[in-house]
BALOBA-1460 file (C-alpha; in Angstrom, 3 decimals):
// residues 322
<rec num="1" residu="x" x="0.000" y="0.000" z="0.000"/>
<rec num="2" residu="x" x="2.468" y="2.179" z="0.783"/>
<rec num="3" residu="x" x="4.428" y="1.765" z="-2.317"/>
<rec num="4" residu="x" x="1.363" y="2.938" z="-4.235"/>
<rec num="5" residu="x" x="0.714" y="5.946" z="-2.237"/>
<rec num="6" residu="x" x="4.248" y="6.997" z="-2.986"/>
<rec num="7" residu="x" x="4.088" y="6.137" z="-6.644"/>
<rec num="8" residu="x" x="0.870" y="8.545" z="-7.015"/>
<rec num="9" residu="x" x="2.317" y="11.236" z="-4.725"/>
<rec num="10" residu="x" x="5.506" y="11.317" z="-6.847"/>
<rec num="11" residu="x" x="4.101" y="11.191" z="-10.001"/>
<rec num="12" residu="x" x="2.103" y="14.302" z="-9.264"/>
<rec num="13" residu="x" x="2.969" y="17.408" z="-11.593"/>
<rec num="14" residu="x" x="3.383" y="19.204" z="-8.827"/>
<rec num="15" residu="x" x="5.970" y="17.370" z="-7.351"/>
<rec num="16" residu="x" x="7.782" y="15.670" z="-10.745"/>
<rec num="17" residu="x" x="7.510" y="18.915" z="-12.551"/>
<rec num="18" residu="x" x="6.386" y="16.833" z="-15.023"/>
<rec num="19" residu="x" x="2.986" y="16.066" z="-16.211"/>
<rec num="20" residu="x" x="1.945" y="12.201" z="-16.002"/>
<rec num="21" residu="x" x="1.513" y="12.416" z="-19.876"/>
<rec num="22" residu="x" x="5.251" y="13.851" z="-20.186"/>
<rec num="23" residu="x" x="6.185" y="11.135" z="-17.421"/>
<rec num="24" residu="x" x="4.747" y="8.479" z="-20.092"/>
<rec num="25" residu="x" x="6.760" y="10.031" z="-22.744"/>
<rec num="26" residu="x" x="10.188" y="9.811" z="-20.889"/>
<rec num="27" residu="x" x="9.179" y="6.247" z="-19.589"/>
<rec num="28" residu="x" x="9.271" y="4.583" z="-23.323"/>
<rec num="29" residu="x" x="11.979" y="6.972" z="-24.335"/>
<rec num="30" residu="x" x="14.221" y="5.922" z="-21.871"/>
<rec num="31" residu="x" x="13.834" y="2.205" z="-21.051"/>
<rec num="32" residu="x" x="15.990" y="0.788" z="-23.881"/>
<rec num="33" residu="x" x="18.645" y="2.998" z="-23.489"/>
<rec num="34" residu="x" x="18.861" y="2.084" z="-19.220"/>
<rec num="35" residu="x" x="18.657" y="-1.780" z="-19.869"/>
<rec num="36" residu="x" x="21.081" y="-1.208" z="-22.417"/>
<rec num="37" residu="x" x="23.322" y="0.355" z="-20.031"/>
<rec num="38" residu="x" x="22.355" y="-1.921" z="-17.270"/>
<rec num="39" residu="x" x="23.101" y="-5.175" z="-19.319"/>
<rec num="40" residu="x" x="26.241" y="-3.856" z="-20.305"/>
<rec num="41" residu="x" x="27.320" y="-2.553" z="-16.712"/>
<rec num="42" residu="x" x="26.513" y="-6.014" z="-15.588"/>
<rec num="43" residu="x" x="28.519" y="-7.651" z="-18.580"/>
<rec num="44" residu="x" x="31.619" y="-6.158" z="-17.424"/>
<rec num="45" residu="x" x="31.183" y="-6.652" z="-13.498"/>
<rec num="46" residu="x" x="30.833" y="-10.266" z="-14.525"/>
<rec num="47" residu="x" x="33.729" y="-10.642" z="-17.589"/>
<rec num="48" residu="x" x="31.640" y="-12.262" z="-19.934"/>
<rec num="49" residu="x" x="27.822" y="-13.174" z="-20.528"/>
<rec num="50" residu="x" x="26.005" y="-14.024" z="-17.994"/>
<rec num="51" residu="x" x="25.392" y="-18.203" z="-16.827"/>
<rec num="52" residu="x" x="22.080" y="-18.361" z="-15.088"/>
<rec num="53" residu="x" x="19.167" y="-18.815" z="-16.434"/>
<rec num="54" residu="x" x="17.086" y="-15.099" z="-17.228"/>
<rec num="55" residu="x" x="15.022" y="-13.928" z="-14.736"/>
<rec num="56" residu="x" x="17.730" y="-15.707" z="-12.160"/>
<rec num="57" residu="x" x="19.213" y="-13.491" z="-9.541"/>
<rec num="58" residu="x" x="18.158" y="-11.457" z="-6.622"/>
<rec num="59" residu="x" x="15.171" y="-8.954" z="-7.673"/>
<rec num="60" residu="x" x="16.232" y="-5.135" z="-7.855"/>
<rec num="61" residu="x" x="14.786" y="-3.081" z="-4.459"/>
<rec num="62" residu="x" x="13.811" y="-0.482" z="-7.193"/>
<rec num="63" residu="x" x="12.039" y="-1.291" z="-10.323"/>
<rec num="64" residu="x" x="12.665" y="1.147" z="-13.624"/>
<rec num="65" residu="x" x="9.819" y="3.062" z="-13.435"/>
<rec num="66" residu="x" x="10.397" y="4.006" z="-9.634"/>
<rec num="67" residu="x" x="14.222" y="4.676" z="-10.548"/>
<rec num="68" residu="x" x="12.799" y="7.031" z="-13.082"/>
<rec num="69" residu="x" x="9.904" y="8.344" z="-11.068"/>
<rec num="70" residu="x" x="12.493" y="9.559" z="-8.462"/>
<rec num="71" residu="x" x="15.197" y="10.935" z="-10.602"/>
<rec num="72" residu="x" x="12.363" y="14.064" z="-11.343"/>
<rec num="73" residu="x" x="11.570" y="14.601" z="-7.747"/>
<rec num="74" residu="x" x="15.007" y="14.997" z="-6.900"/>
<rec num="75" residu="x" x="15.736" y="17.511" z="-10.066"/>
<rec num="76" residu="x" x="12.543" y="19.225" z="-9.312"/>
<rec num="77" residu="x" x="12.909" y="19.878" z="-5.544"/>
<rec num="78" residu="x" x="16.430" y="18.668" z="-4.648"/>
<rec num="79" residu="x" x="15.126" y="16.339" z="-1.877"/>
<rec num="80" residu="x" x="17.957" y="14.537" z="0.029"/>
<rec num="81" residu="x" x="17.863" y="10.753" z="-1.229"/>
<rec num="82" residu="x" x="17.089" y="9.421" z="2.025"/>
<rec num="83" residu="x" x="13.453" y="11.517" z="1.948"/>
<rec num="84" residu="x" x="12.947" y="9.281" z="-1.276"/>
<rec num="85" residu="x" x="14.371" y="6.340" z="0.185"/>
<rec num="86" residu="x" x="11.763" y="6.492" z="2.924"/>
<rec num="87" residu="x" x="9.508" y="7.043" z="0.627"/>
<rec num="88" residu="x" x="10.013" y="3.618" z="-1.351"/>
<rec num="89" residu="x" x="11.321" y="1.583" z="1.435"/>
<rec num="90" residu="x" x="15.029" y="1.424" z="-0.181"/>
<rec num="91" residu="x" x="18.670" y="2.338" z="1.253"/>
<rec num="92" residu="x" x="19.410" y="5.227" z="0.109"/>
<rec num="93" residu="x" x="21.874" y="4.071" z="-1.776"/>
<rec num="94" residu="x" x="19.580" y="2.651" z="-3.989"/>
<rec num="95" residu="x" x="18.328" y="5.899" z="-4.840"/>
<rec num="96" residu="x" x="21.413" y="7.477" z="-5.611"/>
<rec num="97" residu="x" x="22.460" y="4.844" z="-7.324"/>
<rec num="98" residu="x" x="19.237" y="5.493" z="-9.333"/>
<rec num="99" residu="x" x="19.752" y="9.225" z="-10.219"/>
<rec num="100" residu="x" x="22.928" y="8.433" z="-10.944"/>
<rec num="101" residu="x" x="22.322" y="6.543" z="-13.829"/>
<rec num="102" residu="x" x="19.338" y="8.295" z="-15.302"/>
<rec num="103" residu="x" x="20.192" y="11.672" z="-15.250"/>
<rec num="104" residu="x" x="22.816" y="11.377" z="-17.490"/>
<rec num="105" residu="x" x="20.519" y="9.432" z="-19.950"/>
<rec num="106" residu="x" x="18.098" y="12.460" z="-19.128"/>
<rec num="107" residu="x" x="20.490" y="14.742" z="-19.935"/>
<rec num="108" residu="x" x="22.070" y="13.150" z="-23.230"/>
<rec num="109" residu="x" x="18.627" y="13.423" z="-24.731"/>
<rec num="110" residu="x" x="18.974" y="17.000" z="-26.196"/>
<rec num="111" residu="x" x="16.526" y="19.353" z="-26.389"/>
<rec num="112" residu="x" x="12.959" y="19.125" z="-28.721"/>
<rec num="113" residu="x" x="12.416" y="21.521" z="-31.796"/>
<rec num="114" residu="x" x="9.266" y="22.989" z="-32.607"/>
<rec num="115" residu="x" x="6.586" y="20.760" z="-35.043"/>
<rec num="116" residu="x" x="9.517" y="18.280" z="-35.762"/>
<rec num="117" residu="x" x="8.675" y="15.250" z="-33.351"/>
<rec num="118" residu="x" x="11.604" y="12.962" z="-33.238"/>
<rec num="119" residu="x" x="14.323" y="16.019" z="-33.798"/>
<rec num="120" residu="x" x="16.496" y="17.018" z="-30.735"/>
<rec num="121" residu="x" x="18.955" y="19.278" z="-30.890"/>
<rec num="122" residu="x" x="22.516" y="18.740" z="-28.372"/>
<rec num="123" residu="x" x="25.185" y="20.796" z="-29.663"/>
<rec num="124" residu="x" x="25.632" y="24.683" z="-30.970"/>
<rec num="125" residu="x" x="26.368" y="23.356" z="-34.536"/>
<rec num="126" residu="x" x="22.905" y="21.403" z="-34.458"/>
<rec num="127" residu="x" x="21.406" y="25.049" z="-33.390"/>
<rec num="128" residu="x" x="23.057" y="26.959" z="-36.074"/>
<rec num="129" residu="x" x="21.925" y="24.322" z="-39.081"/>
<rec num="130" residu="x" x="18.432" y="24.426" z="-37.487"/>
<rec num="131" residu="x" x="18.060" y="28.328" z="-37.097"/>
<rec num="132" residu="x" x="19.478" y="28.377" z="-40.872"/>
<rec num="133" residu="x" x="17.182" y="25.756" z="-42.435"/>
<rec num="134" residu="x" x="14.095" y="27.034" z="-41.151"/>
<rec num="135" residu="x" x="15.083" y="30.794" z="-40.892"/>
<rec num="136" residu="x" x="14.834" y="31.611" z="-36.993"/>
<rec num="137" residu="x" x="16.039" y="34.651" z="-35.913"/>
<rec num="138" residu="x" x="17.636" y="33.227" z="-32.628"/>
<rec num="139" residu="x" x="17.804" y="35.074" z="-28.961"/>
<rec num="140" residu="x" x="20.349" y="34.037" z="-26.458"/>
<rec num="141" residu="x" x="22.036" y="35.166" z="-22.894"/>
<rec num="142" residu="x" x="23.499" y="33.996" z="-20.070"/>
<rec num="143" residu="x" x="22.536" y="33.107" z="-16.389"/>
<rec num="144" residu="x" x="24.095" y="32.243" z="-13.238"/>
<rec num="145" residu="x" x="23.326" y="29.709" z="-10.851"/>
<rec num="146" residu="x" x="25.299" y="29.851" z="-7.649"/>
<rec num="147" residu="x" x="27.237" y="26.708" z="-6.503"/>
<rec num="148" residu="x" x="29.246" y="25.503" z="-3.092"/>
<rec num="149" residu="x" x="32.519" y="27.030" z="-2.182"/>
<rec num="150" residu="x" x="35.627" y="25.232" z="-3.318"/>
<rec num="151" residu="x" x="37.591" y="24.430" z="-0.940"/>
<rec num="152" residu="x" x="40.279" y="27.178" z="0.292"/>
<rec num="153" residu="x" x="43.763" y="26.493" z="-1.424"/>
<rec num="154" residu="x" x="42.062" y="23.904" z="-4.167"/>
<rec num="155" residu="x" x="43.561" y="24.726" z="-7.790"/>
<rec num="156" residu="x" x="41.133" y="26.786" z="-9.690"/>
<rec num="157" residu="x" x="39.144" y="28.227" z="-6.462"/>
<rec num="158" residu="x" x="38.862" y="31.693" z="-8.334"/>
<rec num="159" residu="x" x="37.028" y="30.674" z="-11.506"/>
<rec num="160" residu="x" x="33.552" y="30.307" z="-9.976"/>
<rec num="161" residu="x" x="34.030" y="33.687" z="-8.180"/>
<rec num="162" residu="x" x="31.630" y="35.899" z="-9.941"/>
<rec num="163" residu="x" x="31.962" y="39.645" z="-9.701"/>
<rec num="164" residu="x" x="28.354" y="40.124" z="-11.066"/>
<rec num="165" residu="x" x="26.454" y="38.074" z="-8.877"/>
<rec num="166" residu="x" x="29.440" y="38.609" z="-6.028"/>
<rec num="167" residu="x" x="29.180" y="34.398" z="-5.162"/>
<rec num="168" residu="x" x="30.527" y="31.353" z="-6.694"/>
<rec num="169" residu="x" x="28.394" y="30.351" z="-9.572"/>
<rec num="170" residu="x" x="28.056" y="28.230" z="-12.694"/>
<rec num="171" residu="x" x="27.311" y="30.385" z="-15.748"/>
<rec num="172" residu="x" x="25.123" y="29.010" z="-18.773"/>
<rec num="173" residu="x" x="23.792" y="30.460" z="-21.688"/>
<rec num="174" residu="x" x="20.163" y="29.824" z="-22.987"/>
<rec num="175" residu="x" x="19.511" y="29.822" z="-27.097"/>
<rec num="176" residu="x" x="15.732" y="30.440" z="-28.203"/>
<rec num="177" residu="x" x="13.960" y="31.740" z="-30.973"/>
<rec num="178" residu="x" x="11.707" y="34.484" z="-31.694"/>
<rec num="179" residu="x" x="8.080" y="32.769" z="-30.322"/>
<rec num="180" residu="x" x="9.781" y="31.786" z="-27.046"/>
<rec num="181" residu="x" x="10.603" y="28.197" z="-27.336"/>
<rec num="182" residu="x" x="13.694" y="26.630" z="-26.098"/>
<rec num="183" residu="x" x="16.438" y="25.268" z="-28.626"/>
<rec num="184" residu="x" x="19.658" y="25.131" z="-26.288"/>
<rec num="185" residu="x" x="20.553" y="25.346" z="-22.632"/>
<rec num="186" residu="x" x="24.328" y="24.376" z="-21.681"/>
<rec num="187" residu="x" x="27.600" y="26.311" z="-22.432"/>
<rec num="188" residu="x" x="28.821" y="25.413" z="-19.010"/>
<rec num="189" residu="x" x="31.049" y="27.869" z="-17.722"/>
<rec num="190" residu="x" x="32.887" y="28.860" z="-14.545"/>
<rec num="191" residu="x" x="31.227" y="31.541" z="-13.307"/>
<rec num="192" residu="x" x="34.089" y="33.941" z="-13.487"/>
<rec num="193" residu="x" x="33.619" y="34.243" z="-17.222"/>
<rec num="194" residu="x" x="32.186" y="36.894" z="-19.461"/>
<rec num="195" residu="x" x="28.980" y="35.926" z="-21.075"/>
<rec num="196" residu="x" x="30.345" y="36.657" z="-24.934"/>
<rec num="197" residu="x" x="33.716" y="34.936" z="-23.795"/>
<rec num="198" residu="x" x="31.764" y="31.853" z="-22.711"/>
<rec num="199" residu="x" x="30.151" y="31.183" z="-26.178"/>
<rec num="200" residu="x" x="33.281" y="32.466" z="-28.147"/>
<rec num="201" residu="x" x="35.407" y="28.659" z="-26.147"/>
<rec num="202" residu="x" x="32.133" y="27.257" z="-27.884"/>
<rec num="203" residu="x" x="32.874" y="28.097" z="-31.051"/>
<rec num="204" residu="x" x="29.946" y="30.396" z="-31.958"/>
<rec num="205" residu="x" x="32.191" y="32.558" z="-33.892"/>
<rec num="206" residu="x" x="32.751" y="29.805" z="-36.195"/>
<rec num="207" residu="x" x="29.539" y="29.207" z="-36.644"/>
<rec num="208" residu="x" x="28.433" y="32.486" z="-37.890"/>
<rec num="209" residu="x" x="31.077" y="32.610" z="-40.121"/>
<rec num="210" residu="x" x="30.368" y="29.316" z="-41.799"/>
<rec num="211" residu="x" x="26.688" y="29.792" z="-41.634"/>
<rec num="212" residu="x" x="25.918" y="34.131" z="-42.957"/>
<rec num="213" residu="x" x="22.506" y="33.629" z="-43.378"/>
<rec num="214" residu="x" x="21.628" y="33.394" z="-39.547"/>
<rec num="215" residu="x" x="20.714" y="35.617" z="-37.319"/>
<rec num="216" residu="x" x="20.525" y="36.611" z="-33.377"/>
<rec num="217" residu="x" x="19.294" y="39.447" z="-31.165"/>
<rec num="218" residu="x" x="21.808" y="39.842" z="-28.015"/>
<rec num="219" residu="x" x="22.388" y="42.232" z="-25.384"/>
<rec num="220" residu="x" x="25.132" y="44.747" z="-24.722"/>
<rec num="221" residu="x" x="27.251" y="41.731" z="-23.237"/>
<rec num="222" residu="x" x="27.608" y="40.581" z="-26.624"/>
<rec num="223" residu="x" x="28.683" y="43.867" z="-28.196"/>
<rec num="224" residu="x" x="32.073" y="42.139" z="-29.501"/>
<rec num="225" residu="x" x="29.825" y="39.640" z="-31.194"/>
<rec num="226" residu="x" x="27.584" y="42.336" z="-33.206"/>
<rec num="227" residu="x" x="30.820" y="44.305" z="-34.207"/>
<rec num="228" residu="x" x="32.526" y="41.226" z="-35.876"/>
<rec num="229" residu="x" x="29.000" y="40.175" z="-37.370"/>
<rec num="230" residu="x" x="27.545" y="43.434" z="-38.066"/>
<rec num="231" residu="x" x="24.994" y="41.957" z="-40.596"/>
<rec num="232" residu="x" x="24.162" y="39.063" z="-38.321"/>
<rec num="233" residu="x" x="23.954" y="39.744" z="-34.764"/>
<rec num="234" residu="x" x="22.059" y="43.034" z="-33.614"/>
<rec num="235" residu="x" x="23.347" y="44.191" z="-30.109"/>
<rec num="236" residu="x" x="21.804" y="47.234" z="-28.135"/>
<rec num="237" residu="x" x="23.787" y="50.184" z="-29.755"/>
<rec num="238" residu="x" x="26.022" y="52.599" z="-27.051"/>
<rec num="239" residu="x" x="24.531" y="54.869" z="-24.545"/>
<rec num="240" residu="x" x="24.850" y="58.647" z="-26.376"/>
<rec num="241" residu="x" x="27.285" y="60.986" z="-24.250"/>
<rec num="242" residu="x" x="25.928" y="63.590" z="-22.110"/>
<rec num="243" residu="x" x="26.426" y="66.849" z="-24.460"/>
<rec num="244" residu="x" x="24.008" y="64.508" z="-27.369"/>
<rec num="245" residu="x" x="20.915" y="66.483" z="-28.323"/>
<rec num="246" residu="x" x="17.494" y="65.126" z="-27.075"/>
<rec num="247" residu="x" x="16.770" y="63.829" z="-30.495"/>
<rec num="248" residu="x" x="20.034" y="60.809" z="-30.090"/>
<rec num="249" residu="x" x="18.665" y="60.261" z="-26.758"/>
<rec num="250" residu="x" x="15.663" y="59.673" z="-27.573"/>
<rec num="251" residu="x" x="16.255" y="57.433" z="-30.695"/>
<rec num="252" residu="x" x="18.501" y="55.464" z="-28.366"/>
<rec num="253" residu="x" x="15.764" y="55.163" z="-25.238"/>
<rec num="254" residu="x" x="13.322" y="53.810" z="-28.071"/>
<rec num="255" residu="x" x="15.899" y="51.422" z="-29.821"/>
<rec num="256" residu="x" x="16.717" y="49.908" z="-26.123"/>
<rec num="257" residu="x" x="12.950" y="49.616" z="-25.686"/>
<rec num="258" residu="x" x="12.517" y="47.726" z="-28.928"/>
<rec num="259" residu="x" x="15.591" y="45.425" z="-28.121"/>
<rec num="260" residu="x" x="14.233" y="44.660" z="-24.302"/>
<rec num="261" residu="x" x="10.913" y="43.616" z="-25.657"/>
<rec num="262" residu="x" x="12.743" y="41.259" z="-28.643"/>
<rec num="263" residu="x" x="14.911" y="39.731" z="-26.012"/>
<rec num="264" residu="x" x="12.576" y="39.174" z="-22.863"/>
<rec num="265" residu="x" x="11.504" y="36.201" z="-23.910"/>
<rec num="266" residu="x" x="14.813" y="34.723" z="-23.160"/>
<rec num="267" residu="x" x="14.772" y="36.032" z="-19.706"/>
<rec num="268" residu="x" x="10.705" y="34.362" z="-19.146"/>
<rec num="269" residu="x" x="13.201" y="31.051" z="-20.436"/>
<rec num="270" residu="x" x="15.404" y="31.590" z="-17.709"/>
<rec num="271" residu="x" x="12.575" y="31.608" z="-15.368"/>
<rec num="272" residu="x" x="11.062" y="28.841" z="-16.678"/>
<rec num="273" residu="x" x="14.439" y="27.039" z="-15.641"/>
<rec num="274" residu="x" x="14.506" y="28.351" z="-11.929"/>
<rec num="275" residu="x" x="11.756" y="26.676" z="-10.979"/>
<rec num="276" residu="x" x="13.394" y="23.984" z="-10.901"/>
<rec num="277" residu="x" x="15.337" y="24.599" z="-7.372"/>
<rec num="278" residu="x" x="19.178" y="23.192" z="-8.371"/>
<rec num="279" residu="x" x="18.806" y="25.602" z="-11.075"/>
<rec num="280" residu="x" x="18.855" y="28.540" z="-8.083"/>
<rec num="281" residu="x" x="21.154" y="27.179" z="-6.081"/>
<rec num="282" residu="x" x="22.525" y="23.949" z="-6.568"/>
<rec num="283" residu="x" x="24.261" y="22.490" z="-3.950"/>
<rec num="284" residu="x" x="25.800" y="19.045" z="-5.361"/>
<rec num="285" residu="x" x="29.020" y="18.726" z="-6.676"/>
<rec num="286" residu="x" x="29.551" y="21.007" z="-9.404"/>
<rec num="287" residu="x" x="30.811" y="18.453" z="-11.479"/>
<rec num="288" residu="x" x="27.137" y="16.902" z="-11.870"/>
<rec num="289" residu="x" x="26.435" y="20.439" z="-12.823"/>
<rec num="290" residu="x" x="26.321" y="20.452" z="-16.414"/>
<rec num="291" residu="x" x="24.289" y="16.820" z="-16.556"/>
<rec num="292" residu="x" x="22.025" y="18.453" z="-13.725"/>
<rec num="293" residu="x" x="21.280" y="21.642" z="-16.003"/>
<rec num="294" residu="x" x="20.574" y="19.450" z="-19.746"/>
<rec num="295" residu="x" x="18.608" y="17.247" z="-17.870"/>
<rec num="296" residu="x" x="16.258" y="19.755" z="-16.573"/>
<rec num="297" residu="x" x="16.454" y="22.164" z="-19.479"/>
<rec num="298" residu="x" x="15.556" y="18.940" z="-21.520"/>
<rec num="299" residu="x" x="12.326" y="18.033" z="-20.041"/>
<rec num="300" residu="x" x="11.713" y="21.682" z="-20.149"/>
<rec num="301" residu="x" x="11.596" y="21.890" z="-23.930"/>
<rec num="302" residu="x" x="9.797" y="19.207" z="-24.387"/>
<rec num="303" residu="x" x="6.769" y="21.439" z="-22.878"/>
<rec num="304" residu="x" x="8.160" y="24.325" z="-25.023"/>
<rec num="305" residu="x" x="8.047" y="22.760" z="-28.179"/>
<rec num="306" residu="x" x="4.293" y="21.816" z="-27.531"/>
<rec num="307" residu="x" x="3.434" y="25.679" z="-26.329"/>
<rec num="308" residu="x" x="1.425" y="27.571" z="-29.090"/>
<rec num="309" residu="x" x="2.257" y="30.842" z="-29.972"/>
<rec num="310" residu="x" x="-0.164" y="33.157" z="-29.613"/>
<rec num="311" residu="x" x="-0.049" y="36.255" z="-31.994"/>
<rec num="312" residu="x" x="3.084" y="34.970" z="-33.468"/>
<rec num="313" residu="x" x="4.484" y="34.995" z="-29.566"/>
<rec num="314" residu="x" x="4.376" y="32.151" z="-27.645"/>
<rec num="315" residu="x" x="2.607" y="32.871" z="-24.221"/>
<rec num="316" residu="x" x="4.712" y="34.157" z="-21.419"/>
<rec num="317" residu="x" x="6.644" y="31.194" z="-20.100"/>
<rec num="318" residu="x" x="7.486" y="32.202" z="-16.646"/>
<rec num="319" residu="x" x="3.821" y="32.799" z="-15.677"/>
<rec num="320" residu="x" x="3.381" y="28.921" z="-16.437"/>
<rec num="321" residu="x" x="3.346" y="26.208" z="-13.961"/>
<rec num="322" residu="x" x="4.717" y="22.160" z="-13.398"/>
């Protein structure tokens, strides 16, 4: 009995972040890949193929669907394993044995596009061929989620030391286009680095040189980017000087305004992502970072992609709920 109550209470939207539809999705997504690894994991603990009979063995304390039912709850909410482990009547190793091996699978799924079921995109270059195939304008910034400490003397201490947010922080950078749906989260950064430097180790200058025909609205922390790509990448133009006549003030006030309201659809995207509480503050290891952040940002696009647009906008994404 008390396994069912915890399966219903956990599948919950407002708990999973997921709807039970969604959770459906994910379940036949996913299976083949995890037995896959499983099978193989157990292949090489044993040194060749297994020699009992199938089906022999000692039962697993945690089905698939439960592993997967708890790997959510924990991205969603950050509950310590052992609340989940008391939940299922498991060790908690079990359970972090669980999210350890489906969060990466979670996270190597990519993110979905728009009326293309069955397309994901997972890298910058996969962006870039998209935007320029189907002629999106692309939007894209950076965020900062704050992380632990490092320890004091460990190598490398400084780099998440960021002198915007004044904490240690992980930065990413968030790629959408024009009707407000999702097409990349990830650029994983040390927090210490600039937004437009962050990209640039991607290799985004490369891509706008081999692709000219796409496009992307950015704001003034990408003002290197929009003076090497003048024709492609539109960044806020410079604040006029004090002695400018009202006229250049004014023309500048208005472009901002025009620029804000083009771009703040990537800031309702960045939102949409901290609602998802290690995405505010994660307090893991900041290794598991990066697979922490495309997991998430993955199931998060798969509700994007489905959003309609309204007007030829999509509707405001950070008023929207799990």
């Amino acid at each position: 009995m008390k396994l069912t109550w915890a399966r219903a209470v956990c599948s919950h939207p407002a708990l999973s972040g997921v709807s039970r539809a969604h959770f459906g999705e994910l379940f036949a997504e996913i299976a083949e890949p995890w037995e896959a690894a499983r099978q193989s994991a157990l292949r090489a603990a044993r040194g060749g193929e297994r020699k009992r009979v199938e089906e022999g063995g000692p039962k697993p304390k945690l089905v698939f669907f439960d592993r997967l039912l708890v790997t959510p709850v924990h991205l969603r909410h950050q509950l310590p394993h052992e609340v989940l482990a008391e939940l299922f009547e498991v060790d908690r190793s079990t359970v972090s044995e669980a999210i350890r091996q489906l969060r990466p699978l979670l996270g190597a799924r990519g993110f979905a596009v728009p009326d293309r079921p069955g397309l994901r995109l997972k890298t910058l270059e996969d962006v870039f061929a998209y935007a320029e195939a189907e002629g999106v304008e692309m939007r894209f910034d950076g965020a900062e989620t704050q992380v632990r400490r490092p320890q004091a003397g460990r190598p490398g201490r400084r780099e998440f030391a960021s002198g915007k947010r004044r904490q240690n922080t992980i930065k990413t950078t968030t790629f959408r286009d024009g009707q407000g749906r999702m097409l990349l989260s990830g650029v994983v950064r040390p927090g210490r680095m600039h937004d437009q430097t962050a990209v640039r180790t991607e290799g985004i200058a490369e891509q706008f040189r081999n692709r000219p025909g796409v496009k992307a609205q950015v704001d003034s922390g990408y003002a290197g980017l929009a003076k090497e790509f003048p024709g492609q990448v539109s960044a806020p133009p410079k604040k006029p000087k004090d002695e400018a006549c009202d006229g250049d003030k004014y023309a500048w006030l208005e472009t901002r305004r025009r620029q804000s309201s083009a771009l703040i659809c990537v800031e309702h995207t960045n939102a949409e992502l901290r609602q998802w509480t290690p995405l505010r503050r994660f307090t893991g290891r900041r290794d598991a970072y990066a697979e922490t952040h495309l997991a998430i940002a993955g199931m998060i696009s798969d509700r994007s992609a489905r959003r309609p647009t309204v007007g030829g906008r999509a509707p405001n994404s950070s008023s929207s709920s799990t």
